[in-house]
KOLPA-428098 format. One record per residue (C-alpha): residue number from 1; y, x, z. Coordinates in pm, whole numbers. Each point is the difference from the previous one (the first is absolute). Layout:
% residues N
<node n="NUM" north="Y" east="X" up="Z"/>
...
This chain:
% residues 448
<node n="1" north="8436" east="-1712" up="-9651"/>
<node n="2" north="3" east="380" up="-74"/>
<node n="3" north="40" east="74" up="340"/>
<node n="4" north="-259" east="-199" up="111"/>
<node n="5" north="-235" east="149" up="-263"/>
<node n="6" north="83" east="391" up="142"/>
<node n="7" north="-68" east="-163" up="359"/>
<node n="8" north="-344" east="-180" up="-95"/>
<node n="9" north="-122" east="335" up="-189"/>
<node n="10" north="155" east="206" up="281"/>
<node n="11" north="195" east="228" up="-313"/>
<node n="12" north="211" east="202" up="268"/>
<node n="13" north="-290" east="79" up="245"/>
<node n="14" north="-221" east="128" up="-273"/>
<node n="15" north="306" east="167" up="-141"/>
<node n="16" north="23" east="-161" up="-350"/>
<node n="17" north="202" east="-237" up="-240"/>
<node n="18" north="-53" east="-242" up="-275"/>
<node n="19" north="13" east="282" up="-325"/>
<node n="20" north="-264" east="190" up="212"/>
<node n="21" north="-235" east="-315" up="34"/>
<node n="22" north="90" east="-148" up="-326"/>
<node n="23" north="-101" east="370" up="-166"/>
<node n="24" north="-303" east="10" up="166"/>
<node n="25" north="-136" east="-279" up="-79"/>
<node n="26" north="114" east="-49" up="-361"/>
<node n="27" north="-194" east="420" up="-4"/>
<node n="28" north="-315" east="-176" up="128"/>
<node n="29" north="-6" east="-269" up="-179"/>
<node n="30" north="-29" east="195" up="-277"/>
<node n="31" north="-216" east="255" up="96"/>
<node n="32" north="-244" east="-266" up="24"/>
<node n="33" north="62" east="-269" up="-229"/>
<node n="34" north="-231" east="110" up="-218"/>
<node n="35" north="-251" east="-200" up="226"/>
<node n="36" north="109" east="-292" up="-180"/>
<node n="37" north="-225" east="63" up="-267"/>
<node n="38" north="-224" east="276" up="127"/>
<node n="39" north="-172" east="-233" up="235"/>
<node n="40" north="-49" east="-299" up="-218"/>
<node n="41" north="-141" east="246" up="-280"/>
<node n="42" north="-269" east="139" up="193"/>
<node n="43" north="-92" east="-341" up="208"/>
<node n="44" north="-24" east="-139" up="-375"/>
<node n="45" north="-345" east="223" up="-40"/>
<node n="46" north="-122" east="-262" up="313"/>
<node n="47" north="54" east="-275" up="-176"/>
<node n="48" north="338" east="-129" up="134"/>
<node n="49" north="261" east="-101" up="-270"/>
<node n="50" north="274" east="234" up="-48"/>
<node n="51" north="293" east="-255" up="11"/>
<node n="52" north="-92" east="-140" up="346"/>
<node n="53" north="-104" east="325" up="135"/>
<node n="54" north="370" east="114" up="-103"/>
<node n="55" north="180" east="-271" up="152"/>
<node n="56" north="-271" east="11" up="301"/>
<node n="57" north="95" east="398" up="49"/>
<node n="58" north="376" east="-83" up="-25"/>
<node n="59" north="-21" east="-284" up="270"/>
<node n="60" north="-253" east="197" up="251"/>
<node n="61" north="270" east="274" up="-25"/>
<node n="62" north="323" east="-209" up="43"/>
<node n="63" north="-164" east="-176" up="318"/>
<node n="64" north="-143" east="316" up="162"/>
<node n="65" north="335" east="233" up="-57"/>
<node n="66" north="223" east="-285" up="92"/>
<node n="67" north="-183" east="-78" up="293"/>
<node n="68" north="-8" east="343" up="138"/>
<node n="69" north="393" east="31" up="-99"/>
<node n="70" north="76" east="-351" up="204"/>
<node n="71" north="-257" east="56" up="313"/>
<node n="72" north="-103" east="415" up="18"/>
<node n="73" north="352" east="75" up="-145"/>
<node n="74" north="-131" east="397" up="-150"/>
<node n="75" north="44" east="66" up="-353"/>
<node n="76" north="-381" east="-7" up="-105"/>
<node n="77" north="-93" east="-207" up="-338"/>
<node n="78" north="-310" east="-192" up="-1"/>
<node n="79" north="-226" east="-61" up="-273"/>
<node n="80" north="-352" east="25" up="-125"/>
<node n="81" north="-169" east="342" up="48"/>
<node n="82" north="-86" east="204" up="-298"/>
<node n="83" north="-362" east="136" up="97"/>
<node n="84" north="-70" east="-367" up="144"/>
<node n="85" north="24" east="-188" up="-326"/>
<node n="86" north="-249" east="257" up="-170"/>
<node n="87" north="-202" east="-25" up="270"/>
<node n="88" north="-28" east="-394" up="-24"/>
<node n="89" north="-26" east="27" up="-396"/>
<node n="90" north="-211" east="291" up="-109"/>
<node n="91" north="-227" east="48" up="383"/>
<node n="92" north="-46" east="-340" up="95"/>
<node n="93" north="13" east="-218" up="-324"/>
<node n="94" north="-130" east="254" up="-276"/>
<node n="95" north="-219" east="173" up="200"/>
<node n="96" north="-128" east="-213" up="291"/>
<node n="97" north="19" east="-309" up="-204"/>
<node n="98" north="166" east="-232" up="231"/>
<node n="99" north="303" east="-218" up="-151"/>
<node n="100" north="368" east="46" up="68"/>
<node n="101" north="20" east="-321" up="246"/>
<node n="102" north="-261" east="133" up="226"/>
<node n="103" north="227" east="339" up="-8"/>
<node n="104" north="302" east="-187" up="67"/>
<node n="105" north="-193" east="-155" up="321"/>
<node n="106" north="-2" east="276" up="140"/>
<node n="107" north="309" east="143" up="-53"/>
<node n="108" north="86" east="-372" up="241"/>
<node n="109" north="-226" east="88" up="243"/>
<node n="110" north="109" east="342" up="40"/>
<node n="111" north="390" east="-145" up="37"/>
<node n="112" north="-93" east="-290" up="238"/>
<node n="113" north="-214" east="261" up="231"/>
<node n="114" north="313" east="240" up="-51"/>
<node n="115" north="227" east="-249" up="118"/>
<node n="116" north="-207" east="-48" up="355"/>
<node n="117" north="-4" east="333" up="31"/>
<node n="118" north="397" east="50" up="-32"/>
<node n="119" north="62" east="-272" up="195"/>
<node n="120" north="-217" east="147" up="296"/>
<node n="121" north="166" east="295" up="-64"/>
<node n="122" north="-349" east="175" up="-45"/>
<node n="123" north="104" east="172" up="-324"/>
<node n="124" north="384" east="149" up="166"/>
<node n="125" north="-214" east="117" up="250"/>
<node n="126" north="-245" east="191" up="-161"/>
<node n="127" north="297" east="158" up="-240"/>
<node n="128" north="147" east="122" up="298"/>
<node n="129" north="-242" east="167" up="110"/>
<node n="130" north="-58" east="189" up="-297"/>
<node n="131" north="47" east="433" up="81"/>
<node n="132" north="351" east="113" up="-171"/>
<node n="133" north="-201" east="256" up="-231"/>
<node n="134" north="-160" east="-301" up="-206"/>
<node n="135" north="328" east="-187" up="2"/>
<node n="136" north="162" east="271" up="-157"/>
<node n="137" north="-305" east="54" up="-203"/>
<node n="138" north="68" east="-378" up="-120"/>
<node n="139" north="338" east="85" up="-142"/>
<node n="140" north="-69" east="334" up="-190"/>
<node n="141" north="-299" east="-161" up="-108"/>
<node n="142" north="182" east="-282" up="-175"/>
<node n="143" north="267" east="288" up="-115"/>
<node n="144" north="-314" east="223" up="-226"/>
<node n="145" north="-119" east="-372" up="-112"/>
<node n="146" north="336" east="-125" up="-100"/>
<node n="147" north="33" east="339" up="-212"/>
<node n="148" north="-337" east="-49" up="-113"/>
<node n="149" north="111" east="-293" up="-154"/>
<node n="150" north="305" east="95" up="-103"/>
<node n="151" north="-109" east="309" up="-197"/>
<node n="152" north="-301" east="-180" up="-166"/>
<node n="153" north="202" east="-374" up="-80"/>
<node n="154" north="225" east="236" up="-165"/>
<node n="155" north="-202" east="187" up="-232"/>
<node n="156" north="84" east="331" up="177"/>
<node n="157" north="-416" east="23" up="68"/>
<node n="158" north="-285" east="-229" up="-96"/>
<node n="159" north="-321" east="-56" up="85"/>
<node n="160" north="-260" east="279" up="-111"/>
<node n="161" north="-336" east="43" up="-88"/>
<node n="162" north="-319" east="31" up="274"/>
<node n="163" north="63" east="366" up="145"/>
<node n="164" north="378" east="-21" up="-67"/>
<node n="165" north="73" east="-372" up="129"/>
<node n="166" north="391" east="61" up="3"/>
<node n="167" north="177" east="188" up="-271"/>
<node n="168" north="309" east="56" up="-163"/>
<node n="169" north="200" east="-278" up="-254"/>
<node n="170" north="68" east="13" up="-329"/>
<node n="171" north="303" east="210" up="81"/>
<node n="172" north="135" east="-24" up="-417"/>
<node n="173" north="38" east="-396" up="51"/>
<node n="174" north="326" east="-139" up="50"/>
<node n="175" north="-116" east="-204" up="341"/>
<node n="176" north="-76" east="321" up="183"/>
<node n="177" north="279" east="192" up="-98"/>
<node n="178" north="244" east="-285" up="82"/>
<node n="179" north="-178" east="-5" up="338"/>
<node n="180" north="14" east="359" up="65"/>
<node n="181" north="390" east="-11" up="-69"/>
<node n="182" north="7" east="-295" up="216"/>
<node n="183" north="-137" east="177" up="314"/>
<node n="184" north="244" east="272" up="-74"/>
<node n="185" north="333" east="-232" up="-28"/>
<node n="186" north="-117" east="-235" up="310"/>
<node n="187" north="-27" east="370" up="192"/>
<node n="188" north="325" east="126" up="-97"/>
<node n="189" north="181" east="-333" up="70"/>
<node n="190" north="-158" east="4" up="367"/>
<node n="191" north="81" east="365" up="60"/>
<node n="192" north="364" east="-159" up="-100"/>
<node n="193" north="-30" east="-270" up="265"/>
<node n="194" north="37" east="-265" up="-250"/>
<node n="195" north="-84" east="-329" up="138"/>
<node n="196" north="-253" east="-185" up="-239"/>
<node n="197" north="-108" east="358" up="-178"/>
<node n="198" north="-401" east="-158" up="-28"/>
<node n="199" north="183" east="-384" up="-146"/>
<node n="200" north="210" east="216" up="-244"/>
<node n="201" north="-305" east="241" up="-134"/>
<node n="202" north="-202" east="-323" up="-24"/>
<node n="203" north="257" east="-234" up="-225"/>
<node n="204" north="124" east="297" up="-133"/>
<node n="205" north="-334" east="105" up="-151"/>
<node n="206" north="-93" east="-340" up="-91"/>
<node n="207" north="351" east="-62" up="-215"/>
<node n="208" north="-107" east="285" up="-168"/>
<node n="209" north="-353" east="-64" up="-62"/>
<node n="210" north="157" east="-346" up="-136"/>
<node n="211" north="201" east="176" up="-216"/>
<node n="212" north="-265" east="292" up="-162"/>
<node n="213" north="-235" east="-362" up="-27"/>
<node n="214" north="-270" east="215" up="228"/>
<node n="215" north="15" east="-280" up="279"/>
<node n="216" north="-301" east="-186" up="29"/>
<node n="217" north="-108" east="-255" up="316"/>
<node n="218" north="-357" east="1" up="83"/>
<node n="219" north="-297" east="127" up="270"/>
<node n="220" north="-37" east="342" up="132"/>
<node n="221" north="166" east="126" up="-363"/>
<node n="222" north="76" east="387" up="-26"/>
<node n="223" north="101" east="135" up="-338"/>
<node n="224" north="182" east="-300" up="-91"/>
<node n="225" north="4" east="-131" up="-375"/>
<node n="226" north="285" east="-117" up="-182"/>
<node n="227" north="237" east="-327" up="119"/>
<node n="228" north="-138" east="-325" up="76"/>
<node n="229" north="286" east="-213" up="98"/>
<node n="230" north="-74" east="-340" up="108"/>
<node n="231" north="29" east="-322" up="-229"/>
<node n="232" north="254" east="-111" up="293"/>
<node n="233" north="111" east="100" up="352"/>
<node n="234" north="-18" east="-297" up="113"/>
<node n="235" north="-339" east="-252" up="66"/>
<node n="236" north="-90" east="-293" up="152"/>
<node n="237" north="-328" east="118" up="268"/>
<node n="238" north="-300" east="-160" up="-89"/>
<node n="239" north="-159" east="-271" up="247"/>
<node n="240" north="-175" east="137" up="276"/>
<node n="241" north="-233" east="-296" up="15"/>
<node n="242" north="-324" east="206" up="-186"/>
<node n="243" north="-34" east="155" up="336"/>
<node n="244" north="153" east="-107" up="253"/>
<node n="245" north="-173" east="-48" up="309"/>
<node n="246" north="-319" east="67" up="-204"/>
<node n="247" north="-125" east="258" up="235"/>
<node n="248" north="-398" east="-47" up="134"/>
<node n="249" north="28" east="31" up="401"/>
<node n="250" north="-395" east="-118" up="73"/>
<node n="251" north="-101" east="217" up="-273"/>
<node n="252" north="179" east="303" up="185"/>
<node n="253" north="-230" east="-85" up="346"/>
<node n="254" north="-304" east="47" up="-196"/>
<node n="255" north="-168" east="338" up="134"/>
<node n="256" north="-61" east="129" up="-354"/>
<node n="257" north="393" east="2" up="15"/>
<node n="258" north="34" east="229" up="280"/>
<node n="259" north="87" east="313" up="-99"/>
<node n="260" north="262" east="-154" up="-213"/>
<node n="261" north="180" east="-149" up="278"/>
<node n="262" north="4" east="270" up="225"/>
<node n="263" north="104" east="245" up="-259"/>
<node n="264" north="334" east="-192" up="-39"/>
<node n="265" north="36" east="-73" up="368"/>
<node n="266" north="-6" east="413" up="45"/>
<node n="267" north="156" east="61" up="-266"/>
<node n="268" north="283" east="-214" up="69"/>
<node n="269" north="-17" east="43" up="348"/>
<node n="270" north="48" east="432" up="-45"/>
<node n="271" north="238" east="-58" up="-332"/>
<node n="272" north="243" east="-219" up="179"/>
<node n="273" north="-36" east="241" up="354"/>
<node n="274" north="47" east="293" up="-175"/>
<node n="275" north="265" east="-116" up="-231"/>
<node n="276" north="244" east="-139" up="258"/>
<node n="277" north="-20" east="321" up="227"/>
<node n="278" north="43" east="213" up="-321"/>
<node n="279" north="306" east="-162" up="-124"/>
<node n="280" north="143" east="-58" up="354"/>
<node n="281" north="-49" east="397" up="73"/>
<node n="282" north="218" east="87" up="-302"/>
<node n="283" north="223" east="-279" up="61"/>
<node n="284" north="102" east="144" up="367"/>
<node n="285" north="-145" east="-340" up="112"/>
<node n="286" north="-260" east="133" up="259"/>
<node n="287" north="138" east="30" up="353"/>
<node n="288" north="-32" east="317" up="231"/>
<node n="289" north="-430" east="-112" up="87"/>
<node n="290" north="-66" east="-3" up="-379"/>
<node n="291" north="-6" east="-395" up="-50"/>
<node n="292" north="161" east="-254" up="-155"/>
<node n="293" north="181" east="-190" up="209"/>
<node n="294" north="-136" east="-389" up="-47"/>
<node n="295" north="-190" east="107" up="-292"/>
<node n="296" north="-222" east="-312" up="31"/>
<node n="297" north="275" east="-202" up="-129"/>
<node n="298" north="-20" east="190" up="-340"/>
<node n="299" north="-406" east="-21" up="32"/>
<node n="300" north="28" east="-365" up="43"/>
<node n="301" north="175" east="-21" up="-322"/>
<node n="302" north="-224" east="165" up="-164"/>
<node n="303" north="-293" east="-201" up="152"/>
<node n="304" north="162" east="-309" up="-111"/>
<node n="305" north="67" east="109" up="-358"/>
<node n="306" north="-347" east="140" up="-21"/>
<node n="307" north="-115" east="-362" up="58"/>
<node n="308" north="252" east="-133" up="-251"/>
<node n="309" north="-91" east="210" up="-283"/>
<node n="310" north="-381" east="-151" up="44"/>
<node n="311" north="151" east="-341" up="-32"/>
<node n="312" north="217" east="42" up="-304"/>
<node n="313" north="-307" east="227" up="-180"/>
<node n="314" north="100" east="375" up="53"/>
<node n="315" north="-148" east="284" up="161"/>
<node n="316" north="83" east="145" up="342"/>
<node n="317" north="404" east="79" up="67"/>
<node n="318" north="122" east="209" up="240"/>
<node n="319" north="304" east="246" up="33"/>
<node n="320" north="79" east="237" up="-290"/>
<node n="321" north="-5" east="374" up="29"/>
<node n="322" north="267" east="-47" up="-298"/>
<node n="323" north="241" east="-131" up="275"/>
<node n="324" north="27" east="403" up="57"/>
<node n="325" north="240" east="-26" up="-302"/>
<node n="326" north="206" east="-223" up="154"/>
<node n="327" north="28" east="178" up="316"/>
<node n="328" north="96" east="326" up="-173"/>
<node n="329" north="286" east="-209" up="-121"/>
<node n="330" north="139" east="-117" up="312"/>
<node n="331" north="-204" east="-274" up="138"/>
<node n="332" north="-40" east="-91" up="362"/>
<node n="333" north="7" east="-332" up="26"/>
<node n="334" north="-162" east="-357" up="-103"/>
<node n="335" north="334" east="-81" up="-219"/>
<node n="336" north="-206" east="253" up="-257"/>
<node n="337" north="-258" east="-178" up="-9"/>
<node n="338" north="153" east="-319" up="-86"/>
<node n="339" north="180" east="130" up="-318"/>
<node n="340" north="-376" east="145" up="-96"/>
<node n="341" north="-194" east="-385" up="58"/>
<node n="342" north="302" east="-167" up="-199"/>
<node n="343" north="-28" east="257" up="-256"/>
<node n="344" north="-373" east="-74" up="0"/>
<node n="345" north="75" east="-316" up="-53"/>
<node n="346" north="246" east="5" up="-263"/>
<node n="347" north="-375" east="156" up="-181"/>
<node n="348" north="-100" east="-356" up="-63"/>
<node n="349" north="284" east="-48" up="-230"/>
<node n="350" north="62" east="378" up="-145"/>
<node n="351" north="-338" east="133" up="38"/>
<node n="352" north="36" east="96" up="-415"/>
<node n="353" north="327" east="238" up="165"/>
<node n="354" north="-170" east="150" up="221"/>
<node n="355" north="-314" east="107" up="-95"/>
<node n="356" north="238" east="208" up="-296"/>
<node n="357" north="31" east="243" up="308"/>
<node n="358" north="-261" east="352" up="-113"/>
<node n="359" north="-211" east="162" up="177"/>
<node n="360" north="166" east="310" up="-43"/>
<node n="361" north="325" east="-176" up="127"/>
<node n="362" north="-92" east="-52" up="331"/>
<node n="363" north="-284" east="242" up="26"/>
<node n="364" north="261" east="299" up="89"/>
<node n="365" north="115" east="-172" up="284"/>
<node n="366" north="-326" east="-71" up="128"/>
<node n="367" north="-47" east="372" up="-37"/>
<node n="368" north="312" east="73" up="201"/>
<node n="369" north="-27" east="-214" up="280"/>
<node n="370" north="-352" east="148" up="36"/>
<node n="371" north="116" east="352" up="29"/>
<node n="372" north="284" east="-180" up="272"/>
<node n="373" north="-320" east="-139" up="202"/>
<node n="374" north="-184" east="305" up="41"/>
<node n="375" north="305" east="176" up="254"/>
<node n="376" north="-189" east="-145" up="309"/>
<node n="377" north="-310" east="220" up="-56"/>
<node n="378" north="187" east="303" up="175"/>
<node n="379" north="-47" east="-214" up="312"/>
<node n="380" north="-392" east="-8" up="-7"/>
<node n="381" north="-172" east="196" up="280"/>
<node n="382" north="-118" east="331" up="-228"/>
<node n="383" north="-118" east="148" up="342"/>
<node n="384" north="-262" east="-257" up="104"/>
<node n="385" north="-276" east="5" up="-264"/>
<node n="386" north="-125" east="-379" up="162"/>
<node n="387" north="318" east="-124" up="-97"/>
<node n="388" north="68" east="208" up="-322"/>
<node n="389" north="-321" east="-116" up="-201"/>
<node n="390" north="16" east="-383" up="54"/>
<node n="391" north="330" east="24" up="-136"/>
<node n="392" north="-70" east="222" up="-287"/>
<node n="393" north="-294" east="-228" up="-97"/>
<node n="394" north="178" east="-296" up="37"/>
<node n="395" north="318" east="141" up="-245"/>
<node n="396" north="-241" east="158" up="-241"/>
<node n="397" north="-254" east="-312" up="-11"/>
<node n="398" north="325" east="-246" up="-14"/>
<node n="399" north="109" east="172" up="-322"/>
<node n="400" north="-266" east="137" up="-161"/>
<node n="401" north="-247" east="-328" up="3"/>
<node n="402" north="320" east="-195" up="-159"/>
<node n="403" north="-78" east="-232" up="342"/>
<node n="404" north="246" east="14" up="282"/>
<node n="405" north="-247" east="-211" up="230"/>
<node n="406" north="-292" east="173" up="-74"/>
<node n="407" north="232" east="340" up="118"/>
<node n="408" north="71" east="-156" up="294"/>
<node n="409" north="-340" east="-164" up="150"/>
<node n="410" north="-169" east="397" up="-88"/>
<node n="411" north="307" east="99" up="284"/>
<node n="412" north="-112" east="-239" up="216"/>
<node n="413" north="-376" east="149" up="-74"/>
<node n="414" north="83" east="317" up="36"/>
<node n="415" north="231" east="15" up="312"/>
<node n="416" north="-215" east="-101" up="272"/>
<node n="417" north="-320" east="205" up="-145"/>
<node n="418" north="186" east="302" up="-28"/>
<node n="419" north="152" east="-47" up="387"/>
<node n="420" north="-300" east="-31" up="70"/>
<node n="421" north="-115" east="317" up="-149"/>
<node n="422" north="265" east="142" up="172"/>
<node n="423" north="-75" east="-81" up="329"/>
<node n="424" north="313" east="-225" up="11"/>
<node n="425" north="-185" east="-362" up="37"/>
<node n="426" north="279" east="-87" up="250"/>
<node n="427" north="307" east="0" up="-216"/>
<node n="428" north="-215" east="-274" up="-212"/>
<node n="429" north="157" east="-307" up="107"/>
<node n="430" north="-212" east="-356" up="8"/>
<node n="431" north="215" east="-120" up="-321"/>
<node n="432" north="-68" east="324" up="-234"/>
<node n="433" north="-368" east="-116" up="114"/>
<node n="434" north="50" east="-350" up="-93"/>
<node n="435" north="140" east="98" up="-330"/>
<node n="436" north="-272" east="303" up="-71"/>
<node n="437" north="-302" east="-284" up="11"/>
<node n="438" north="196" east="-247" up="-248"/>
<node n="439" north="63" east="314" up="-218"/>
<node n="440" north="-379" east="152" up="36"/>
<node n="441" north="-79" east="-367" up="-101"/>
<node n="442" north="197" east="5" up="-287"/>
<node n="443" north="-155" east="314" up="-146"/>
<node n="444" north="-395" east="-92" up="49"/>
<node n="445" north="85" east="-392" up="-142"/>
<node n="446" north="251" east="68" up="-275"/>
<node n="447" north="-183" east="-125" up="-316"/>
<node n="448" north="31" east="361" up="-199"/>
């Protein structure tokens, strides 16, 4: 049976074992768990219940990471995007009025149109065509954003004021300091080669925060208070029947409802893109052209679980930029994955356990594996301005609007206008074109 396992996941080709796999997925599971109540809480301010939107998140996650650990076989988790479930709550329900079902609509029609385009291999095709300097781009990009979040979940800076958006924390609470320390133990252990340095800083920290009652699960939390240990660890989930297959399709065709959908088709469509080559590139999972090799198997899955999540009453999934954690740790393979979606899944019984996990726990590590994702900008082209700028705008914009997709479709702007400033039209390929008028169509019909 355990041979057979190492054969299926092809362990000794990719050069791994069983601790490696099992570390690295345990390391992002809980990188991201907090998802388990992060999404419900802000889908709550839409109007869906916060029980079934738990048990919805947990489900859309298990499917989506299992499936790409059975069928794609990489170590990506899948679950629903942060920056898509604000979108659908505070854009399109607070702001634009619609309700949650129409939202959820289409979220399904962006999954079932994704799942054409997979299976015509339209969307492989187009990420392979995609010049190295933005694929590298992608992958330092997600590195400043996973720091981003890492330094500002953990307290270590917080949002400003209007002229100083980003400052620093409240450096004299316990949260930040534990952080801090964190980032410097999780360092030290990896200069030391010690295997699971970023799973030891994280349960490390938390057993202590436990301990000095400073602990505290919640959303987006820096400067934690004191201890707030559940009642119990373990729940029964609530029913999912409030919304399941709830969603509004017809309301979704309406035209009034366009710039919705096609906001979350780009956005989906760049976020999933970008986050595959990203993750693959630090991975060592891109062959010698720069590609993925069958990477419309892991697109597929992520098609599919898109149109999942719609049916079950959550917000667009796709693959996690947290996976990075995972991959630090050792992962290669889809046997990572499958100890993160039956982790996930043990969430609909120890949900209380879980969420006990602080901010400031695994915020260091996000911090770390950031600063391990930004090695691959020594490979952009310095030399050629045409390619420089799209791929500084694309980093910068990727971080800096807290929106990986948006990041990404201003690259896909950018590249072809500025080869064409250059007098390099030619080395535009028909793709980049294909993708520049989805992305130009993005920015003049996103409902700012």
């Amino acid at each position: 049976m355990i041979q057979m396992i190492r054969r299926y996941f092809r362990f000794d080709e990719l050069g791994t074992n069983f601790r490696h796999e099992t570390m690295g997925g345990l390391t992002t599971f809980i990188t991201m768990a907090y998802i388990v109540i992060v999404n419900p809480k802000i889908l709550e301010a839409a109007g869906i219940p916060f029980g079934p939107s738990m048990v919805a998140t947990i489900v859309s996650a298990f499917f989506g990471t299992m499936l790409m650990a059975l069928y794609a076989k990489r170590p990506f988790a899948v679950a629903p995007y942060m920056g898509q479930n604000a979108f659908v709550a505070f854009t399109v329900v607070k702001v634009m009025g619609f309700s949650w079902q129409t939202a959820l609509g289409a979220i399904f029609i962006g999954g079932v149109i994704f799942t054409a385009l997979t299976l015509f291999k339209i969307r492989s095709w187009l990420a392979n065509l995609i010049p190295i300097n933005l694929k590298i781009s992608f992958a330092v990009g997600i590195g400043l954003f996973l720091t981003f979040i890492g330094l500002n979940e953990s307290g270590i800076v917080s949002i400003g004021v209007p002229g100083a958006p980003v400052n620093i924390g409240k450096l004299s609470q316990p949260g930040p300091i534990l952080a801090i320390i964190t980032v410097f133990i999780i360092a030290l252990l990896m200069i030391r080669k010690i295997k699971g340095s970023m799973l030891i800083g994280i349960l490390g920290t938390t057993t202590i925060a436990i301990a000095l009652q400073l602990a505290v699960p919640g959303i987006m939390s820096t400067g934690s208070p004191l201890v707030k240990i559940p009642d119990a660890i373990v729940s029964l989930p609530p029913s999912l029947g409030p919304i399941f297959l709830k969603l509004d399709i017809f309301g979704a065709l309406s035209w009034g409802f366009f710039s919705v959908v096609l906001t979350v088709f780009v956005m989906d469509f760049v976020d999933t893109m970008g986050t595959l080559i990203g993750l693959s590139y630090r991975a060592k999972l891109l062959d010698e052209k720069g590609e993925l090799p069958e990477i419309e198997k892991p697109m597929l899955c992520d098609a599919l679980a898109m149109t999942a999540a719609a049916l079950l009453g959550t917000t667009t999934t796709g693959a996690y930029i947290e996976s990075a954690a995972g991959i630090e740790e050792g992962a290669k393979s889809g046997f990572a994955s499958v100890v993160t979606a039956f982790l996930m899944l043990s969430a609909l019984f120890f949900a209380p356990l879980f969420s006990i996990i602080p901010p400031f726990a695994y915020g260091p590590a996000l911090i770390i594996v950031g600063m391990m994702m930004i090695s691959p900008v020594a490979n952009v082209n310095f030399e050629d301005m045409s390619e420089l700028i799209p791929a500084f705008i694309t980093i910068t914009l990727m971080c800096f609007t807290y929106n990986l997709g948006i990041g990404m479709t201003a690259g896909f702007v950018t590249y072809p206008v500025i080869k064409l400033f250059a007098g390099k039209i030619r080395e535009v390929n028909a793709g980049m074109w294909i993708l520049f008028s989805f992305s130009l169509a993005f920015f003049i019909f996103y409902p700012y």
